[in-house]
Z-matrix of the N, CA and C atoms (Angstrom, degrees):
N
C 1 1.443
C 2 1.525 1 108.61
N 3 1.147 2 119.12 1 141.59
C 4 1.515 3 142.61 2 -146.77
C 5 1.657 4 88.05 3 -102.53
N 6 1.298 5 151.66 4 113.53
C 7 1.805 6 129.88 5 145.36
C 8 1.354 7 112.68 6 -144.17
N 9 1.168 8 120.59 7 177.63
C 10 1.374 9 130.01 8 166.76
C 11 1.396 10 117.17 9 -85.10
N 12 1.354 11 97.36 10 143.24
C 13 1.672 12 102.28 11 -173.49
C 14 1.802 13 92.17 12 -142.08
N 15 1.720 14 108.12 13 80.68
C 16 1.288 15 106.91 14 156.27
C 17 1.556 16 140.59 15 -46.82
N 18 2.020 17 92.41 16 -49.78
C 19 1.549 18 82.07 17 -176.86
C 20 1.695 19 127.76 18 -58.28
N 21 1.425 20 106.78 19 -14.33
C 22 1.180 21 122.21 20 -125.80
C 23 1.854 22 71.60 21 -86.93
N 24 1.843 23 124.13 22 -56.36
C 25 1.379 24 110.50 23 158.22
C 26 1.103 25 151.52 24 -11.44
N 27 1.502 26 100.20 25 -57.50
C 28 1.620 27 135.60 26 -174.48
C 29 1.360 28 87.56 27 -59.73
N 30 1.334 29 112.26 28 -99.68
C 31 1.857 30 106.01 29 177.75
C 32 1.653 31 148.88 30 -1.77
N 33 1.470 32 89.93 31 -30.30
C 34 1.809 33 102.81 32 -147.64
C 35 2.186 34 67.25 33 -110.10
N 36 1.039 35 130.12 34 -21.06
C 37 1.320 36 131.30 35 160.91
C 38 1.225 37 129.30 36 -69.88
N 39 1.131 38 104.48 37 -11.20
C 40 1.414 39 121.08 38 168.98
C 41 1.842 40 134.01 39 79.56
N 42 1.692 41 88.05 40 21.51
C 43 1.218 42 104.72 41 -167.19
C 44 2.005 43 88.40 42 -103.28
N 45 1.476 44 105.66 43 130.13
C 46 1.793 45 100.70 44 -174.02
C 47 1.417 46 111.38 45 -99.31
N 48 1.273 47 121.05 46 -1.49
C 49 1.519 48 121.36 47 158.53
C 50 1.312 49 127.53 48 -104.32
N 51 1.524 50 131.79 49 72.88
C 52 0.986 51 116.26 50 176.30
C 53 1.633 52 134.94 51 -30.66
N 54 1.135 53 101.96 52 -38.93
C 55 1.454 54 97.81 53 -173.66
C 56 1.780 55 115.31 54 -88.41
N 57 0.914 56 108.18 55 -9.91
C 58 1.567 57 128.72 56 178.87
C 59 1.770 58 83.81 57 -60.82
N 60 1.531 59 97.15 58 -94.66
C 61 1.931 60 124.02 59 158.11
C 62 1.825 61 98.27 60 15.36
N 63 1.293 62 126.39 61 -65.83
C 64 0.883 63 137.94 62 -122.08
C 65 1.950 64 93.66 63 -124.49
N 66 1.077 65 110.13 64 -45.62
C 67 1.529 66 108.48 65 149.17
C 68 1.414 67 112.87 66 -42.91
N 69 1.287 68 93.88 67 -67.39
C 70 1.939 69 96.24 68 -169.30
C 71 1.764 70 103.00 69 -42.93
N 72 1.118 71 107.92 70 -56.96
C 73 1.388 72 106.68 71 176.87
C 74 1.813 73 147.32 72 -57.47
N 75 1.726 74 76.22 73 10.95
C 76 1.656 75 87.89 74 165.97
C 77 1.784 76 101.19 75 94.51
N 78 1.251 77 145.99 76 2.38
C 79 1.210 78 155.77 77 -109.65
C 80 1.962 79 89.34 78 -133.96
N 81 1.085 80 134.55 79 122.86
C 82 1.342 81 157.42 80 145.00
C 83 1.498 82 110.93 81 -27.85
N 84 1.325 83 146.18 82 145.66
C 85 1.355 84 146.87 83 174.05
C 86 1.704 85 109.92 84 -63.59
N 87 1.714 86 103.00 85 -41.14
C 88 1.647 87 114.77 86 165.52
C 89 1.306 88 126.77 87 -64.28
N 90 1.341 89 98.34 88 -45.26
C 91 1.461 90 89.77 89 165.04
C 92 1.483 91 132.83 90 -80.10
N 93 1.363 92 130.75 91 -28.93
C 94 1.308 93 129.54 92 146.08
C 95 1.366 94 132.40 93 -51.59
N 96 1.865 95 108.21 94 -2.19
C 97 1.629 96 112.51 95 164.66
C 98 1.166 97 116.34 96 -79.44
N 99 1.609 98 115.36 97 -46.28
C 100 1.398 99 145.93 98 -176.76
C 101 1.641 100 98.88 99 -67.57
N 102 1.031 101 139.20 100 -65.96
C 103 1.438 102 140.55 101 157.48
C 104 1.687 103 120.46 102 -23.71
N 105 0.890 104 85.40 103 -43.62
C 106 1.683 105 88.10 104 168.60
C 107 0.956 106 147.10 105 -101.76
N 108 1.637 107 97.06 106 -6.42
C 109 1.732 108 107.25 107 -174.15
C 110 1.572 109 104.45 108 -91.59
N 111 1.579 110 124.92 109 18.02
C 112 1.487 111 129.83 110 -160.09
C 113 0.842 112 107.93 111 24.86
N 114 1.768 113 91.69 112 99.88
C 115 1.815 114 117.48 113 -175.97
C 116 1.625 115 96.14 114 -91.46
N 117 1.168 116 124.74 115 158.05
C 118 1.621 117 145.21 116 174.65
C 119 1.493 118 107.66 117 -87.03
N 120 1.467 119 126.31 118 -10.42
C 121 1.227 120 110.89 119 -156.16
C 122 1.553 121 86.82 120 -143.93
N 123 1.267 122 131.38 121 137.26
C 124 1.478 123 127.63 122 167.20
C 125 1.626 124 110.61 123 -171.09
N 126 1.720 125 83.73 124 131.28
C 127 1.880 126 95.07 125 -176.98
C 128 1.206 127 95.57 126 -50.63
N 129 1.664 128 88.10 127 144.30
C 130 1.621 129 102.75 128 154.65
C 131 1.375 130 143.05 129 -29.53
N 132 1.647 131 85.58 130 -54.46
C 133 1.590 132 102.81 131 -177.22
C 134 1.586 133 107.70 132 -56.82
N 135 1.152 134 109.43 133 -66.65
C 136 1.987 135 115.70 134 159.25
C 137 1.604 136 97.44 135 -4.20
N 138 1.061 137 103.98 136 -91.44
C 139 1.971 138 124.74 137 -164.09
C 140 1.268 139 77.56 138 -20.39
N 141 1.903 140 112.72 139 -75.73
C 142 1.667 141 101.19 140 -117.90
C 143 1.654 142 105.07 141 -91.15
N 144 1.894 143 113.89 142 0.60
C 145 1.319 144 107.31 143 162.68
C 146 1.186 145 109.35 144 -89.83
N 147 1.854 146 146.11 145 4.44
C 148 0.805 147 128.42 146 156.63
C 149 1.705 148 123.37 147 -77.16
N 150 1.867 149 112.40 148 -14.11
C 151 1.467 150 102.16 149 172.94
C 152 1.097 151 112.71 150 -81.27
N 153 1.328 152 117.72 151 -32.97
C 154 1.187 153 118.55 152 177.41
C 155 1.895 154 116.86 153 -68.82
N 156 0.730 155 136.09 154 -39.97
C 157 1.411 156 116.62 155 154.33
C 158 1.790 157 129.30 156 -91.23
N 159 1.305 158 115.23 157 11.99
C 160 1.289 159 108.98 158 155.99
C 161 1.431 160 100.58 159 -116.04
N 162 1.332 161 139.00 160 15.62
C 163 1.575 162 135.58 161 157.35
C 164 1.822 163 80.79 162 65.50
N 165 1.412 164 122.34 163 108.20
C 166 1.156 165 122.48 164 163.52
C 167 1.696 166 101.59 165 167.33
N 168 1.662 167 115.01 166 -169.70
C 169 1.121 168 110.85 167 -173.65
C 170 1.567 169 119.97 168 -120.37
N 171 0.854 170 133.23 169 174.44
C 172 2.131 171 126.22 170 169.27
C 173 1.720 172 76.18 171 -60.33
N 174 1.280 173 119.35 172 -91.07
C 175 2.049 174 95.54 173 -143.83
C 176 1.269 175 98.76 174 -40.44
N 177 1.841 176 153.86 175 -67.48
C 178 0.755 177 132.79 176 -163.12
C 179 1.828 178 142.35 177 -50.84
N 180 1.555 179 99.09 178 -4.88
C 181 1.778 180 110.01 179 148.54
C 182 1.139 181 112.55 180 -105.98
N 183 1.180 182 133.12 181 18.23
C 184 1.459 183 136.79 182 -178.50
C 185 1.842 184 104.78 183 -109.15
N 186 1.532 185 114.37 184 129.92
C 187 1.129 186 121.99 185 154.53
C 188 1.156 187 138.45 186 -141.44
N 189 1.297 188 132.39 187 161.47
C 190 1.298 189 124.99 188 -131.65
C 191 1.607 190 90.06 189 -140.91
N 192 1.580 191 106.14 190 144.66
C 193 1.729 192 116.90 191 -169.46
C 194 1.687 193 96.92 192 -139.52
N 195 1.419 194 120.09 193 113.01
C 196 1.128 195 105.13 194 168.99
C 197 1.635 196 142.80 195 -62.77
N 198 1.026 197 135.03 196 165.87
C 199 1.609 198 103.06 197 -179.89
C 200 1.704 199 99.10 198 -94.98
N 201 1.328 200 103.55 199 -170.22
C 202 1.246 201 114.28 200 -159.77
C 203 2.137 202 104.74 201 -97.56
N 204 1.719 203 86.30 202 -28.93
C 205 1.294 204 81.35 203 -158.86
C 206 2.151 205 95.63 204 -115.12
N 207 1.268 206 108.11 205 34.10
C 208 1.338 207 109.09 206 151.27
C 209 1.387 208 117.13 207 -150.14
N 210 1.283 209 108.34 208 115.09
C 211 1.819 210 101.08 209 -144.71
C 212 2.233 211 87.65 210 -70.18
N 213 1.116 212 108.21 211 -149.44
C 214 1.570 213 113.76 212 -158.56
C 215 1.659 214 97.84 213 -179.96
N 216 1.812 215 107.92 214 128.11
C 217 0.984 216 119.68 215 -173.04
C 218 1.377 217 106.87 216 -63.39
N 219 1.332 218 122.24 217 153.08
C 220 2.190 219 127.82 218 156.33
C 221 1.450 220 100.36 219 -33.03
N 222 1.411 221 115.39 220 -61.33
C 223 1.250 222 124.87 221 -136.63
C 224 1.837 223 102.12 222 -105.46
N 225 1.534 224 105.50 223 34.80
C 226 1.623 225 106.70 224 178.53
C 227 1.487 226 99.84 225 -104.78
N 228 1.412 227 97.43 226 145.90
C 229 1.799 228 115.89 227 -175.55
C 230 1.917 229 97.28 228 -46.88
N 231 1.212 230 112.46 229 -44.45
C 232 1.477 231 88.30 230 -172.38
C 233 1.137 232 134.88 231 -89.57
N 234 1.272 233 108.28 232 12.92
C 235 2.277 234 124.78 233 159.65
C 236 1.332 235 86.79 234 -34.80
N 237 0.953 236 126.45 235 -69.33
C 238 1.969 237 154.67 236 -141.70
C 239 1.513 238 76.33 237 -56.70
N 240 1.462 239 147.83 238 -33.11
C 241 1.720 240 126.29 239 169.91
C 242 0.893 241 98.51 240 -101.93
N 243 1.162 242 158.19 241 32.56
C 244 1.533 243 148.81 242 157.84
C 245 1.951 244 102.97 243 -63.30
N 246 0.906 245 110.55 244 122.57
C 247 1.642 246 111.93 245 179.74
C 248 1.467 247 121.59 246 -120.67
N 249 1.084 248 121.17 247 123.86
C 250 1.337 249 130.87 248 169.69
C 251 1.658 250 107.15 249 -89.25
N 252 1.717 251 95.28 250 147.65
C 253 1.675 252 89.96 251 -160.73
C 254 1.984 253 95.47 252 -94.89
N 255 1.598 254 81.07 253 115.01
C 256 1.778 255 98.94 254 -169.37
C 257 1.658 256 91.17 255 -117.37
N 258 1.053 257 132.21 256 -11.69
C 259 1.264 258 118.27 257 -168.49
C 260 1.628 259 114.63 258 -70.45
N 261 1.425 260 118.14 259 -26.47
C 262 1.949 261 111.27 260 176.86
C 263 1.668 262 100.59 261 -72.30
N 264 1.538 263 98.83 262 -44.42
C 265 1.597 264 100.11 263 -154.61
C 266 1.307 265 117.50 264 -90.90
N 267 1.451 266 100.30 265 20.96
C 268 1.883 267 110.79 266 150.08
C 269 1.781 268 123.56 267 -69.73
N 270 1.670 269 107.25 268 -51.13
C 271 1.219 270 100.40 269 173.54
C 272 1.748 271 107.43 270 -84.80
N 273 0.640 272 84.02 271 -6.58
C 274 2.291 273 73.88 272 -175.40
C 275 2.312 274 90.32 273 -87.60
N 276 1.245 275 102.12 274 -47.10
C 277 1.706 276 95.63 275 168.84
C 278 1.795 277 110.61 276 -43.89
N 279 1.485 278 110.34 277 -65.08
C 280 1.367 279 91.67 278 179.32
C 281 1.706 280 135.49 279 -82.11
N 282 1.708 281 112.56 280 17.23
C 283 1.052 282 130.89 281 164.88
C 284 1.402 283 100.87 282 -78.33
N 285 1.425 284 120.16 283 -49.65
C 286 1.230 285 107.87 284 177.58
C 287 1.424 286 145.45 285 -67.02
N 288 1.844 287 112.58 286 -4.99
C 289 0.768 288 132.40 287 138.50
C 290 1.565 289 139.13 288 -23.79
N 291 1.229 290 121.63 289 91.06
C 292 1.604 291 119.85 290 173.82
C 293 1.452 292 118.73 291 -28.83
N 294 1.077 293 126.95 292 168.05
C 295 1.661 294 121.45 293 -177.90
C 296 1.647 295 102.30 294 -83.62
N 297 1.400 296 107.57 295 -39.66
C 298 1.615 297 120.79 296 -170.38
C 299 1.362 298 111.93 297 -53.97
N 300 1.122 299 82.88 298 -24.02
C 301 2.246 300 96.83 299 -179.13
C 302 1.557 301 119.46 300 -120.21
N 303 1.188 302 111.17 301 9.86
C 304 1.494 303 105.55 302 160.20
C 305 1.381 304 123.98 303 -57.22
N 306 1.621 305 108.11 304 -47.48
C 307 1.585 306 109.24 305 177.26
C 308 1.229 307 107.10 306 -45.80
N 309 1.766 308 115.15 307 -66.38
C 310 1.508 309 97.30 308 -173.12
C 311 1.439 310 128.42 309 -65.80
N 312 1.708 311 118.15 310 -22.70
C 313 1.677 312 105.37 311 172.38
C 314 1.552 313 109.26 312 -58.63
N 315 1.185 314 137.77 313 -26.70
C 316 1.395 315 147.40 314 -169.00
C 317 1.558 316 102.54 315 -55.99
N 318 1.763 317 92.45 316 -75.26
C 319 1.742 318 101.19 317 -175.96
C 320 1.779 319 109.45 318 -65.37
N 321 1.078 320 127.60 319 -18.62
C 322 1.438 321 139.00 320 158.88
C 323 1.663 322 96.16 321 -31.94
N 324 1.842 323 103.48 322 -73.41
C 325 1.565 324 99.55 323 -145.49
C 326 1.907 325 96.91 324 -88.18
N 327 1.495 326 122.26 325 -10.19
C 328 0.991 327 119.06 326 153.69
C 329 1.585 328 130.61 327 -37.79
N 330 1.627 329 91.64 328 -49.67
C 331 1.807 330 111.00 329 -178.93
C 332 1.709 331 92.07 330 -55.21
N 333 1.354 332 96.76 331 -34.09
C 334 2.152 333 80.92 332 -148.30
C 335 1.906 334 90.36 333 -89.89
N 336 1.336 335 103.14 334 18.39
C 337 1.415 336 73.03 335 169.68
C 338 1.489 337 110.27 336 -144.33
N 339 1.289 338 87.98 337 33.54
C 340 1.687 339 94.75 338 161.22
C 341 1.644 340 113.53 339 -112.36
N 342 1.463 341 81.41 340 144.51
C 343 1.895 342 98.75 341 -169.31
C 344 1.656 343 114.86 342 -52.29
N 345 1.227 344 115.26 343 121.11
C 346 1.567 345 125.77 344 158.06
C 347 1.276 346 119.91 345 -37.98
């Protein structure tokens, strides 16, 4: 199954309340239910103000669940949304970080996020 998984963004951004996140952003109590419950269906407009303020892409709030009862090749375009849940244990990873090595995890994730 094909859906959106906003919070799951929000997080890996480093913001720890999604729904706070999502207040700030002008966002309805309904629609921050529907937003979070990884809805299947979402306006456009949604998507493309969420790349644009979490700097990212539609596949990257998009994830993908295979079904059970049609298996799916290794090597099919939509592995590439298969998600492991990394979004808490980004900030508790760099909590765990020593102080002596923060500088370098910093310029680390700097490196990885400058353009090729």
């Amino acid at each position: 199954m094909l859906r959106y998984n906003i919070e799951r963004m929000i997080l890996m951004r480093g913001h720890t309340n999604p729904k706070s996140y999502l207040k700030r952003m002008g966002y309805t109590r309904y629609v921050i239910s529907h937003l979070l419950s990884n809805p299947r269906h979402l306006d456009i407009a949604y998507i493309e103000r969420f790349c644009h303020e979490l700097r990212c892409t539609p596949n990257d709030l998009m994830e993908w669940e295979p079904s059970k009862s049609e298996p799916t090749e290794k090597d099919h375009p939509l592995t590439k949304l298969r998600r492991n849940d990394l979004s808490a244990p980004v900030q508790s990873a760099l909590l765990s970080v020593p102080a002596e090595k923060l500088d370098e995890a910093v310029a680390y994730l700097q490196q990885l996020g400058k353009p090729e």
